[in-house]
DRENNUBA-236154 format. One record per residue (C-alpha): residue in one letter; x, y, z; residue number from 1. Coordinates in steps of 0.5 Angstrom, whole numbers. Example, Ala and Ser with C-alpha at 12.3 -4.5 7.8 and 13.67 -1.06 7.14 Angstrom:
A;25;-9;16;1
S;27;-2;14;2
end
This chain:
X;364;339;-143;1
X;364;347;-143;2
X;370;350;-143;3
X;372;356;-139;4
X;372;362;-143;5
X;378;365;-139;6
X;381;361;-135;7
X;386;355;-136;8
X;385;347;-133;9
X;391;346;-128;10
X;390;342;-123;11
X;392;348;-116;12
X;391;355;-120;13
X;386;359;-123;14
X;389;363;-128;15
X;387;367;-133;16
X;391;369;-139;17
X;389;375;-142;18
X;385;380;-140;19
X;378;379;-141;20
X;374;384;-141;21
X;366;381;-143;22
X;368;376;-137;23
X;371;382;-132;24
X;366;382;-127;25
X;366;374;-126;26
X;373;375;-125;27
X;373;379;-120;28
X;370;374;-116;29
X;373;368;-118;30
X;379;372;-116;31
X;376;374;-110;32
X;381;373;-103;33
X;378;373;-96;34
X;378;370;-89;35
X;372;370;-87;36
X;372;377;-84;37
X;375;381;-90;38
X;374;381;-97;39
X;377;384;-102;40
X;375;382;-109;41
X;379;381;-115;42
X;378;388;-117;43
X;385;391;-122;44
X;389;395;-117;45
X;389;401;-120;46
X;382;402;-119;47
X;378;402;-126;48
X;376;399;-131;49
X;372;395;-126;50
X;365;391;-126;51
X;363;392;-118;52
X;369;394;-113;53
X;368;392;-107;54
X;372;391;-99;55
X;367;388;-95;56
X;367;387;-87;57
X;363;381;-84;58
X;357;384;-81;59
X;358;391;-83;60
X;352;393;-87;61
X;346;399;-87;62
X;339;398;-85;63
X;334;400;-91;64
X;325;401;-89;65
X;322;395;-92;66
X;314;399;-92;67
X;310;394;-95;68
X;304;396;-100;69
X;299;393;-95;70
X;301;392;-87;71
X;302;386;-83;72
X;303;384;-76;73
X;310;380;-76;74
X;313;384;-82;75
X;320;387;-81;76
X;321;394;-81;77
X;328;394;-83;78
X;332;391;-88;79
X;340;390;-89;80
X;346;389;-93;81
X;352;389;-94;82
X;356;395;-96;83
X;363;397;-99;84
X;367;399;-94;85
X;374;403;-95;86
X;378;401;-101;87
X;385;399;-99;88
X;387;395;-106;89
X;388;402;-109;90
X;395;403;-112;91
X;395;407;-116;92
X;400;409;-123;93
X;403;414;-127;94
X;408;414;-133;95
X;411;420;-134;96
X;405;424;-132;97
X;400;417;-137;98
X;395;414;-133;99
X;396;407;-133;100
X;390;405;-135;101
X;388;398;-139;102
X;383;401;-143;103
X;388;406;-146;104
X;394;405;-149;105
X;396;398;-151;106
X;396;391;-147;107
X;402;387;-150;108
X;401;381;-144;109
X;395;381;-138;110
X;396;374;-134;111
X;393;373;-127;112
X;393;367;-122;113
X;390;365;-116;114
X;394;360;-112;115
X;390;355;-109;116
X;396;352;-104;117
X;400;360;-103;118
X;393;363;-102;119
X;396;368;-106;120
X;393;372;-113;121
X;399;374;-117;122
X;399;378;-123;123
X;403;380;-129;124
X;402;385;-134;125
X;405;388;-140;126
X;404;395;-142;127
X;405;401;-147;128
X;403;408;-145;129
X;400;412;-151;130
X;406;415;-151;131
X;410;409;-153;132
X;413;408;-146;133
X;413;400;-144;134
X;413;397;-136;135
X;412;391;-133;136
X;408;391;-127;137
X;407;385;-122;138
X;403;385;-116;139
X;402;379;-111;140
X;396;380;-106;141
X;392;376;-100;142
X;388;377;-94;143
X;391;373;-88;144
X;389;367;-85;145
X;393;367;-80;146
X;392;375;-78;147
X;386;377;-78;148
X;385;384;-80;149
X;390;384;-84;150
X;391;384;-92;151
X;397;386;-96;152
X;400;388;-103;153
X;406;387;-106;154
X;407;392;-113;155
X;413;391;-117;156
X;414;396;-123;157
X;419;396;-128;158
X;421;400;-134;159
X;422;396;-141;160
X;426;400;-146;161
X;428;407;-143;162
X;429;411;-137;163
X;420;413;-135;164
X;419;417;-129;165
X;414;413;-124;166
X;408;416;-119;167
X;406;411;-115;168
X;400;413;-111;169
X;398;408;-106;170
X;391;409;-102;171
X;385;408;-98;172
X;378;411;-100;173
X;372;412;-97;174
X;365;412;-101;175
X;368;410;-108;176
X;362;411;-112;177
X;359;404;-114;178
X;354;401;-121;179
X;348;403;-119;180
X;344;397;-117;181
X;338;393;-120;182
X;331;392;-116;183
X;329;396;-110;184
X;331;403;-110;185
X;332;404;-103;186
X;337;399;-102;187
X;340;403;-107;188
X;339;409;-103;189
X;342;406;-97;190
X;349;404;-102;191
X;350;411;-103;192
X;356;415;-99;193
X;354;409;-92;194
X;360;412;-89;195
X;361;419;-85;196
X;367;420;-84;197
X;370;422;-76;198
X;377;422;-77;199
X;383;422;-83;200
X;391;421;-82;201
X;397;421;-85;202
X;404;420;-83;203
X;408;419;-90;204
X;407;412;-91;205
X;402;412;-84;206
X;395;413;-87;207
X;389;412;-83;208
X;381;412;-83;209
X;375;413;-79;210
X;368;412;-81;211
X;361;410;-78;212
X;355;408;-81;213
X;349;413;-83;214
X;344;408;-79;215
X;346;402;-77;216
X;351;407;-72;217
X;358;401;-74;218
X;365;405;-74;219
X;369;402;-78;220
X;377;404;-79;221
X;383;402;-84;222
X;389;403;-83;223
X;395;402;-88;224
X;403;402;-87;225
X;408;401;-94;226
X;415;398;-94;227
X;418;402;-100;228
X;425;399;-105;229
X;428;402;-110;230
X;434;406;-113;231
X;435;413;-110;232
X;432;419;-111;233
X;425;417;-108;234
X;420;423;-106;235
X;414;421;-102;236
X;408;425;-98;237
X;402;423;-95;238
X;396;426;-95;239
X;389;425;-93;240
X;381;428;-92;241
X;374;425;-89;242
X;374;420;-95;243
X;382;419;-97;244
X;388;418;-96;245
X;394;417;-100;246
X;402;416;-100;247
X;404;418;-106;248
X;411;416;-109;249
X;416;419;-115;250
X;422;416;-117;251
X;426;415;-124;252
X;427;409;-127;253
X;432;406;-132;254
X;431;399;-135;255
X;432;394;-131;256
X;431;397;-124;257
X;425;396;-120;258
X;421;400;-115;259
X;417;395;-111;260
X;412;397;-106;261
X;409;393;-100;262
X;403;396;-97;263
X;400;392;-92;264
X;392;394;-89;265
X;389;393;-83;266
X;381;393;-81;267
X;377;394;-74;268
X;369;394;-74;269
X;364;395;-68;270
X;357;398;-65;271
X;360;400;-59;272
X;367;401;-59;273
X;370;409;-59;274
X;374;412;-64;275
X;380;412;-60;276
X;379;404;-59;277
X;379;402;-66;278
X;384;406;-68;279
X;389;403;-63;280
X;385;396;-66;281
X;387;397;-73;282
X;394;401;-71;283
X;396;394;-67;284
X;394;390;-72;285
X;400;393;-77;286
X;404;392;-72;287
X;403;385;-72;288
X;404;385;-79;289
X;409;389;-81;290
X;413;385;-75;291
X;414;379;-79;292
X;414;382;-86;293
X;411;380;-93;294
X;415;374;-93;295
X;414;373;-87;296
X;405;374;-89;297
X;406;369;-95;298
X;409;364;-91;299
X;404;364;-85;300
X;400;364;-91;301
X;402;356;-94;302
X;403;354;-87;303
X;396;355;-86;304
X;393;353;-93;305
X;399;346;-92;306
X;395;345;-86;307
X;388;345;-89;308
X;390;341;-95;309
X;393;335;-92;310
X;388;334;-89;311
X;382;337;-93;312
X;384;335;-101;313
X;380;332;-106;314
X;384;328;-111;315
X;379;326;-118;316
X;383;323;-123;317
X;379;322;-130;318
X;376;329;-130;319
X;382;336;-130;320
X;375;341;-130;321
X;373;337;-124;322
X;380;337;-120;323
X;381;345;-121;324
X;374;345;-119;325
X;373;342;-113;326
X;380;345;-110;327
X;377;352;-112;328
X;371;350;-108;329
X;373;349;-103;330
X;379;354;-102;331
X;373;359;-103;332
X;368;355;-98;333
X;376;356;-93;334
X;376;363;-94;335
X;368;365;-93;336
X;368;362;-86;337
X;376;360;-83;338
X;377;367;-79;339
X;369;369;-78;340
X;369;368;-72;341
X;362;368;-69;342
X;359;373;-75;343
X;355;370;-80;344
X;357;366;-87;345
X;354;369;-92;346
X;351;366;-98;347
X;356;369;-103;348
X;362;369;-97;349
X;366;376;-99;350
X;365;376;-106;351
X;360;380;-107;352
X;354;384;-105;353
X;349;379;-109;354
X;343;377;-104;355
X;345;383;-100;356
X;351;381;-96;357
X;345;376;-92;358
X;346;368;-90;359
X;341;364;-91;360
X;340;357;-89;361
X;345;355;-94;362
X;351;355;-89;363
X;348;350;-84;364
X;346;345;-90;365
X;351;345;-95;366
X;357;349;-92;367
X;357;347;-85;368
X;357;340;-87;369
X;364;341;-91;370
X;367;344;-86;371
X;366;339;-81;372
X;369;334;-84;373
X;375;339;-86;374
X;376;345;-83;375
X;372;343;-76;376
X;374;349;-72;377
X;371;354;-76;378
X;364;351;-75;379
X;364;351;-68;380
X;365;359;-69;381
X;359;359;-74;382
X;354;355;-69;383
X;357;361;-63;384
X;353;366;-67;385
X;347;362;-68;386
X;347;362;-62;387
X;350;369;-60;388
X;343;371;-64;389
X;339;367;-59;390
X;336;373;-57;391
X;333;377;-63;392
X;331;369;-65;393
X;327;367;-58;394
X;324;375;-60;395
X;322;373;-66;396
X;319;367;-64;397
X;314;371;-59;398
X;312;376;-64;399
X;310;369;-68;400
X;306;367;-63;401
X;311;361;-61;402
X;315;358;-55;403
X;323;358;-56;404
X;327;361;-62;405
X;324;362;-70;406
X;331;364;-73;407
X;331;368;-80;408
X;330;366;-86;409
X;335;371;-88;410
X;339;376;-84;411
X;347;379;-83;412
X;346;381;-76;413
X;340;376;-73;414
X;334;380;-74;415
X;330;377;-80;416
X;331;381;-86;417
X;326;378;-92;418
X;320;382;-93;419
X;317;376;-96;420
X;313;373;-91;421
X;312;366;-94;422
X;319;365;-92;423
X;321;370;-87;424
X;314;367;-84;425
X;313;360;-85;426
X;321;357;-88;427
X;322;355;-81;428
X;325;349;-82;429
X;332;354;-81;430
X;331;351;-73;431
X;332;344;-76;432
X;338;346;-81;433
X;340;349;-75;434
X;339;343;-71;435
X;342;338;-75;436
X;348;342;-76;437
X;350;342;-69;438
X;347;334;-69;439
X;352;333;-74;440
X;358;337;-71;441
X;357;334;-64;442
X;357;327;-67;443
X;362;327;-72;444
X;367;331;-67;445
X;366;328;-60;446
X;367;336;-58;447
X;362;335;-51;448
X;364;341;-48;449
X;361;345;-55;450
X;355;341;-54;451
X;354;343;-46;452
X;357;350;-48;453
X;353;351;-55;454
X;350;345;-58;455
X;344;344;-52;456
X;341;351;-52;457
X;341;351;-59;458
X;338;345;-60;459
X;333;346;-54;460
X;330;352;-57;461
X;330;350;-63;462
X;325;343;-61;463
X;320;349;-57;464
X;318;351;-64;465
X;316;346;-66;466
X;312;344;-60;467
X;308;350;-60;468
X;308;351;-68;469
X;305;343;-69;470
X;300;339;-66;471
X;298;332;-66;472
X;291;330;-69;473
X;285;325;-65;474
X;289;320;-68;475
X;295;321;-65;476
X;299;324;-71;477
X;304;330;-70;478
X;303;335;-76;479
X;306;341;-78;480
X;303;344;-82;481
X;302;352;-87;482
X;309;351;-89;483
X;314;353;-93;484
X;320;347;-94;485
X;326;348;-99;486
X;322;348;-105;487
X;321;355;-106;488
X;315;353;-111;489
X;311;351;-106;490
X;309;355;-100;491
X;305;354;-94;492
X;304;346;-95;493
X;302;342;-89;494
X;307;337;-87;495
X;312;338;-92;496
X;316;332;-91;497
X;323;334;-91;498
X;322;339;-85;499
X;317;335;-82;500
X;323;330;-81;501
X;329;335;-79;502
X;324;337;-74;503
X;324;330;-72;504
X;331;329;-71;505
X;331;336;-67;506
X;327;333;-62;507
X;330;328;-61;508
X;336;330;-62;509
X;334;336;-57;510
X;331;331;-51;511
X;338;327;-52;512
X;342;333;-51;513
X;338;334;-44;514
X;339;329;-41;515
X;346;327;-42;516
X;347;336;-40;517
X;342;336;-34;518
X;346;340;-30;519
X;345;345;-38;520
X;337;343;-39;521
X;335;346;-31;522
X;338;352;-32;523
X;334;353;-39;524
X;328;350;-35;525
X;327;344;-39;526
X;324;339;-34;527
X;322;331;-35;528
X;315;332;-38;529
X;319;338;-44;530
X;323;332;-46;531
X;318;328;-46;532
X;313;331;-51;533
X;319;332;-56;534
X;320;324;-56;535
X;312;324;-56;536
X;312;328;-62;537
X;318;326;-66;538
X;315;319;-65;539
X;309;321;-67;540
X;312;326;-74;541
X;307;326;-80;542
X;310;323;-86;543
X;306;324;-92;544
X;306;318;-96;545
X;301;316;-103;546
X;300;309;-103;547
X;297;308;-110;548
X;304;311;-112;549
X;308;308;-108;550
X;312;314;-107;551
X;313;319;-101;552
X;310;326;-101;553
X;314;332;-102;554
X;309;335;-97;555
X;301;333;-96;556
X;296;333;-102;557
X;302;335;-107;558
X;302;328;-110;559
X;294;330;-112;560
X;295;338;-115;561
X;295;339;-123;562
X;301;337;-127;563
X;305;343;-129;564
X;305;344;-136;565
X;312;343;-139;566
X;310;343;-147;567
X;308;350;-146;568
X;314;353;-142;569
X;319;356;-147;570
X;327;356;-146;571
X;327;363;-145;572
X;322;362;-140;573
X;326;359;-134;574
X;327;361;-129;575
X;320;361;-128;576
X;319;365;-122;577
X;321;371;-127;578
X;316;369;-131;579
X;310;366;-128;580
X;306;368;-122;581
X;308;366;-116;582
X;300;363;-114;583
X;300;359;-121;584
X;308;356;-118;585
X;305;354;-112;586
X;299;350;-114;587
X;302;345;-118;588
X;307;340;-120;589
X;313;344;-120;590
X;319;344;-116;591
X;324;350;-116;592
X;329;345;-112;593
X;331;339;-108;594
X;326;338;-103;595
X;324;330;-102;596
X;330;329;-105;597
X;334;332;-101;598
X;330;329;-94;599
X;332;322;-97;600
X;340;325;-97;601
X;339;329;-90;602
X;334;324;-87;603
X;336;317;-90;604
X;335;313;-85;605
X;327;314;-86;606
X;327;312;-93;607
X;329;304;-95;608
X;332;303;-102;609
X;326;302;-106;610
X;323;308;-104;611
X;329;312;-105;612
X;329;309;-113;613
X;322;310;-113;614
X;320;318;-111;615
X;327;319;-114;616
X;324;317;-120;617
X;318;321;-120;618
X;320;328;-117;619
X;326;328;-122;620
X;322;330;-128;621
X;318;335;-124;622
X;325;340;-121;623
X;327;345;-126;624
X;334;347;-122;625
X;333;354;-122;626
X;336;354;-116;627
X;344;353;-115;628
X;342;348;-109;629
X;339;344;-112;630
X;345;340;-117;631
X;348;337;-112;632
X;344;334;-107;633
X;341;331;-115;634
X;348;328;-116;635
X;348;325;-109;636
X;342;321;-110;637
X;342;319;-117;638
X;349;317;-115;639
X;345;312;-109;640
X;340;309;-114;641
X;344;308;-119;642
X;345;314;-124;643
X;351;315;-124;644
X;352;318;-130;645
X;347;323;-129;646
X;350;324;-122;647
X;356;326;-125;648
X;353;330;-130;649
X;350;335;-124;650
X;356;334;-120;651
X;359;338;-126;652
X;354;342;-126;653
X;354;344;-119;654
X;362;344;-120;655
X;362;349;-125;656
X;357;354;-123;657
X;362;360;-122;658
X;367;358;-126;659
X;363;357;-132;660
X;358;362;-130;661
X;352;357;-131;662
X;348;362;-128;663
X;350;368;-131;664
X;351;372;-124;665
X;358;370;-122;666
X;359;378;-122;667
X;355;379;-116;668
X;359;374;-112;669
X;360;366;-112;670
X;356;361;-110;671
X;359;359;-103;672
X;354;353;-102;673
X;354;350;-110;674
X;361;351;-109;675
X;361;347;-103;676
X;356;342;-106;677
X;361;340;-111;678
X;365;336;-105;679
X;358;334;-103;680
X;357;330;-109;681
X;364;327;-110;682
X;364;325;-102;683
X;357;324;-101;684
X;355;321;-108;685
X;361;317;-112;686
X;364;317;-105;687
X;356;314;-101;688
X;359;318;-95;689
X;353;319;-90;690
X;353;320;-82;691
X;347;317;-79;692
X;348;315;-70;693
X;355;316;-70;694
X;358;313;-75;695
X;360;313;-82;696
X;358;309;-88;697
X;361;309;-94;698
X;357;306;-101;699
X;362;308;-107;700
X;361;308;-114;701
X;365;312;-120;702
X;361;314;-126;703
X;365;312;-132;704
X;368;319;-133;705
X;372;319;-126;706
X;378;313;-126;707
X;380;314;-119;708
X;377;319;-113;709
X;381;319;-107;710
X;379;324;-100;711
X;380;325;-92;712
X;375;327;-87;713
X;376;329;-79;714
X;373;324;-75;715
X;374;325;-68;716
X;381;327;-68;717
X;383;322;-73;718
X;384;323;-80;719
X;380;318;-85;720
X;383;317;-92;721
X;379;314;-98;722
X;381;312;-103;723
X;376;309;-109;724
X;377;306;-116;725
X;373;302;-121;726
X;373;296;-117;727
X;376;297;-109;728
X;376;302;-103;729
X;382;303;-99;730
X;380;305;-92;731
X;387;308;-89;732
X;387;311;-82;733
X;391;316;-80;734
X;393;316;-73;735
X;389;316;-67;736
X;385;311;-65;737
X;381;304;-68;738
X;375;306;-72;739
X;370;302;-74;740
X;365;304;-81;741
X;361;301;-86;742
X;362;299;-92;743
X;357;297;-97;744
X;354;294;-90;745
X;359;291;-87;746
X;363;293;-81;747
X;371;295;-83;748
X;375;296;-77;749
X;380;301;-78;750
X;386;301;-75;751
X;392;307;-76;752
X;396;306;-82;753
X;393;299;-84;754
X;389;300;-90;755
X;383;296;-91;756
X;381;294;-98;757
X;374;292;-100;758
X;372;291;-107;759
X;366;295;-108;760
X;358;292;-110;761
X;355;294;-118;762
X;349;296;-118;763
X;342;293;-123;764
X;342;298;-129;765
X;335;303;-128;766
X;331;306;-132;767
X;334;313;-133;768
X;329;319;-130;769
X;328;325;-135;770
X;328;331;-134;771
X;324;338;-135;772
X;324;339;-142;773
X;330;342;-144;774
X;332;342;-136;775
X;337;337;-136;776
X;344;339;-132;777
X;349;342;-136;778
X;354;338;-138;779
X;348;332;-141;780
X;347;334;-147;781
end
């Protein structure tokens, strides 16, 4: 196993010990806190040294020119990303007129630790200034759960030795200059100053400020109260301009006494309300706050998160990497998406400006998933803004020259962002991503009412598209063709099998929906003979098969393109797409990411055990991983054919992404999605969770590494409990009413707290698949 390079394995934190100054970007994401709509990385509170600083809105960005070296009908125009909107976690320190500073001085003791059960990131430091002075400072930080706009700190500074005098200058600031970005210089220009400002304020510990976007016209404001405690005297003032506002306190300290500071920040954003309306949002918002106080915040706060856990929690006994991995995970999954209320989830959450702040199709495949079974209220949010982007998405089907809705492949707001046509154009399996994700909710919460309100108009406008963008051939098939599927090494296939199957599904799925919400389906139009073509379709789906392997392929003909040659591909020359041209990628066998493997996951039900083993077998030694969506969905099919060392290995590698810094770009922001596959893999694979037709299915096995792995899912208001060891699986229902589910194939009805016990089925040894040289998961060698 790799070892963290800076935080210790417990079982409910992530602390590190010592102040690590080569890993001080990661960390600040590692330590990122958020609740869907703000986020605050875990940036030092006095500001500097920093790796990226960043307090990000959900949804608020700036818009860039994409100009293309050769035109083309259907480009976007414009592209989007995320900005650093008004620090609020700046406190600032002097001692005796030093700058308190880490880099200066001598850093006598640095801990920090996130608190996954509180929601809360301490931290506690020892500090001698230049001049020999020595201070402890302890500040506690969150981001609210419970209210939304708000995010709070609590600063403690206390002299150690002789009596220092102390200026605390507490602040929120605009503009903060940033590290100048890599790659494409007009996102660079679109980063610099973003925010105008249009009003400042300040009333001693009031402080307030106003900003609007320079092109995509948002007005964002932050507002700041503090709570003041300490020995008398205590001076303090406030002051602000267009891009601060400071309330600075001074005060003498003799050892042993504390000066504390509790600031609490409010944020509003919006397109179309004024000044004075988002004024009196973020003022209202501190009200909120500062009338049940900073305990009453942190208990609000382990309220929620007890609730969360109860019901969510993912106990691995075998493994202690893993235990604390797979509760960050889903800590971090909880923060990207609790409180984002109909905005997008992005890829990175709220942890940093990696892949521009955009959401991808990750959300629905990889986060939603987990959220549905842990957290269901905040998938029904993250569908409504599927849905409230409708109408930038049935604009963009036209401009294609298609009927119902092309969602983007990569946006903030709705509209598509991606410059690179092969995907902005042709990855259309997003409306199937889409689809399933509504299927799956539907299904797994019984919530109709969403599917009335929601679900049908999603589902029947992502079915359209596929009745204009396919067609069936003289022999009857319906074929899809001049795509690009999940595997992004290959590009405008014919009938790549993944979308072809989630295409399958969103039709029928979609002609269900219709026709139990008549009353829903007349008022979008859709008629008898509508749903009649989608069954007819779906029926007739082209799935690309080669008989003389015996094996599905990823799309049609890719079984007959040329091997790529892994003998002449050097270590340093992963990930390929840095080093090889996209056309040598596209016509051979080579695969950036799951693909096949992951239709057999998604879409199981249309693959028999045989052919599981068998395309597993034959697509694991051509995917190379250079992508973090990919680890996952390996482990839970190893796991199902019965690799389960190898499945255990990917479920590490998946687990450890962030917190190991496998990919060496955890300082632009975590990756949500592989975080949220570490659950995935537990459940999914060593638990053999799947969800086809409304009911649970369950094959459970262990890897020799893991002794015991226990989890809850949400079905339909009752909470299911599984618990598997080596030998047995204990179902347990708790509450609600009788269920019925499949254990290695056989029905098991469940009633509440009468656990039912099974012992569980081995599996004939197999042959282990190889891996690309020098590609095997992480934590295999």
């Amino acid at each position: 196993m790799i070892s963290h390079p800076a935080y210790s394995v417990e079982p409910w934190c992530v602390r590190e010990t010592g102040l690590h100054w080569d890993v001080l970007a990661q960390s600040e994401s590692v330590f990122a806190l958020s609740n869907g709509h703000i986020g605050w990385r875990g940036n030092l509170e006095e500001g500097e040294p920093h790796g990226l600083p960043g307090c990000y809105l959900n949804g608020v960005h700036e818009v860039h020119p994409l100009p293309y070296a050769e035109a083309g009908y259907g480009y976007p125009e414009s592209g989007q990303t995320v900005i650093n909107v008004t620090n609020g976690k700046l406190v600032r320190l002097l001692v005796d007129d030093e700058q308190f500073d880490l880099r200066y001085g001598r850093l006598l003791s640095h801990e920090r630790m996130l608190d996954l059960r509180a929601g809360v990131l301490h931290r506690v430091c020892e500090w001698a200034s230049p001049a020999g002075k020595r201070i402890r400072l302890r500040s506690s930080r969150l981001v609210s759960f419970t209210h939304r706009a708000v995010a709070a700190i609590a600063y403690e500074v206390e002299p150690l030795d002789e009596e220092v005098r102390l200026v605390v200058q507490s602040e929120l600031v605009a503009n903060e200059p940033l590290p100048h970005p890599e790659g494409d210089p007009r996102v660079a220009a679109a980063l610099q100053c973003p925010l105008r400002g249009e009003e400042h304020y300040n009333n001693g510990a009031r402080l307030r400020l106003i900003h609007q976007t320079e092109r995509s016209g948002l007005r964002v404001a932050a507002a700041a109260d503090h709570n003041v405690l300490g020995p008398e005297p205590i001076e303090s003032a406030g002051e602000s301009s267009a891009d601060v506002a400071r309330f600075t306190i001074i005060t003498d300290l003799k050892p042993g006494e504390t000066l504390r500071l509790e600031k609490m920040v409010s944020y509003g954003w919006s397109q179309i309300r004024s000044v004075p309306s988002l004024r009196d949002q973020v003022e209202a918002a501190l009200a909120g706050a500062r009338s049940v106080g900073w305990q009453g915040l942190l208990d609000q706060q382990r309220a929620f998160l007890d609730e969360f856990w109860e019901h969510a929690d993912v106990e691995v006994d075998g493994d202690p990497q893993i235990q604390q991995a797979v509760r960050f995970a889903l800590f971090h999954v909880l923060q990207a998406a609790a409180r984002a209320e109909q905005r997008a989830i992005p890829a990175k959450g709220l942890t940093g400006s990696g892949y521009d702040g955009h959401s991808f199709w990750d959300t629905e495949t990889f986060v939603l998933p987990v959220l549905t079974f842990t957290h269901p209220r905040s998938v029904t949010a993250a569908l409504q803004w599927r849905q409230d982007t409708l109408p930038t998405a049935r604009a963009r089907a036209r401009q294609l020259g298609l009927p119902g809705a092309a969602f983007p492949w990569r946006t903030i707001d709705g509209a598509e962002c991606s410059g690179y046509w092969l995907a902005g154009a042709a990855a259309v399996h997003i409306n199937a991503d889409i689809a399933h994700a509504v299927l799956r909710y539907v299904s797994v919460s019984g919530d109709r009412d969403f599917e009335r309100e929601t679900g049908v108009e999603l589902l029947v406008e992502t079915a359209r598209l596929w009745t204009g963008l396919g067609y069936h051939d003289s022999q009857g098939h319906f074929h899809i063709d001049g795509v690009t599927g999940p595997d992004e090494y290959s590009a405008l296939s014919d009938d790549n099998t993944f979308t072809n199957l989630m295409a399958q599904a969103n039709l029928q799925a979609a002609a269900d929906s219709a026709e139990r919400h008549a009353v829903k389906a007349d008022e979008l139009g859709v008629g008898t003979e509508e749903i009649a073509a989608w069954r007819e379709a779906a029926k007739a789906m082209a799935v690309p098969y080669n008989s003389a392997l015996g094996i599905h392929e990823q799309s049609a003909g890719f079984t007959r393109h040329e091997a790529w040659d892994f003998s002449r591909t050097r270590p340093e020359d992963y990930p390929l797409m840095l080093h090889y041209p996209y056309s040598e990628l596209y016509r051979k066998q080579v695969i950036k990411q799951a693909d096949l493997v992951l239709a057999m996951y998604l879409r199981g039900d249309a693959f028999d055990d045989a052919h599981k083993a068998r395309n597993f077998a034959y697509y694991e030694p051509l995917t190379v991983r250079d992508s973090s969506l990919s680890a996952c969905v390996q482990a839970v099919i190893a796991a199902e054919v019965g690799h389960l060392r190898l499945a255990y290995d990917y479920l590490c590698e998946a687990a450890l992404m962030d917190l190991d810094d496998l990919e060496k770009n955890t300082r632009d922001g975590l990756h949500i999605a592989s975080l949220a596959g570490s659950w995935i893999a537990l459940v999914s694979g060593f638990g053999g969770m799947r969800h086809h037709y409304e009911s649970l299915y369950f094959a459970p096995r262990l890897p020799e590494a893991l002794d015991r792995l226990a989890f809850s899912v949400n079905v339909r208001g009752r909470c299911l409990r599984v618990e598997i060891t080596k030998s047995e699986t204990t179902y347990t229902l708790v509450g609600g009413e009788s269920l019925r589910i499949v254990h290695h194939g056989e029905s098991v009805d469940l009633t509440p707290d009468a656990p039912q016990v099974r012992p569980i089925k081995a599996t004939a040894p197999l042959p282990e698949p190889s891996q690309p040289p020098g590609r095997r998961p992480e934590h295999a060698e």
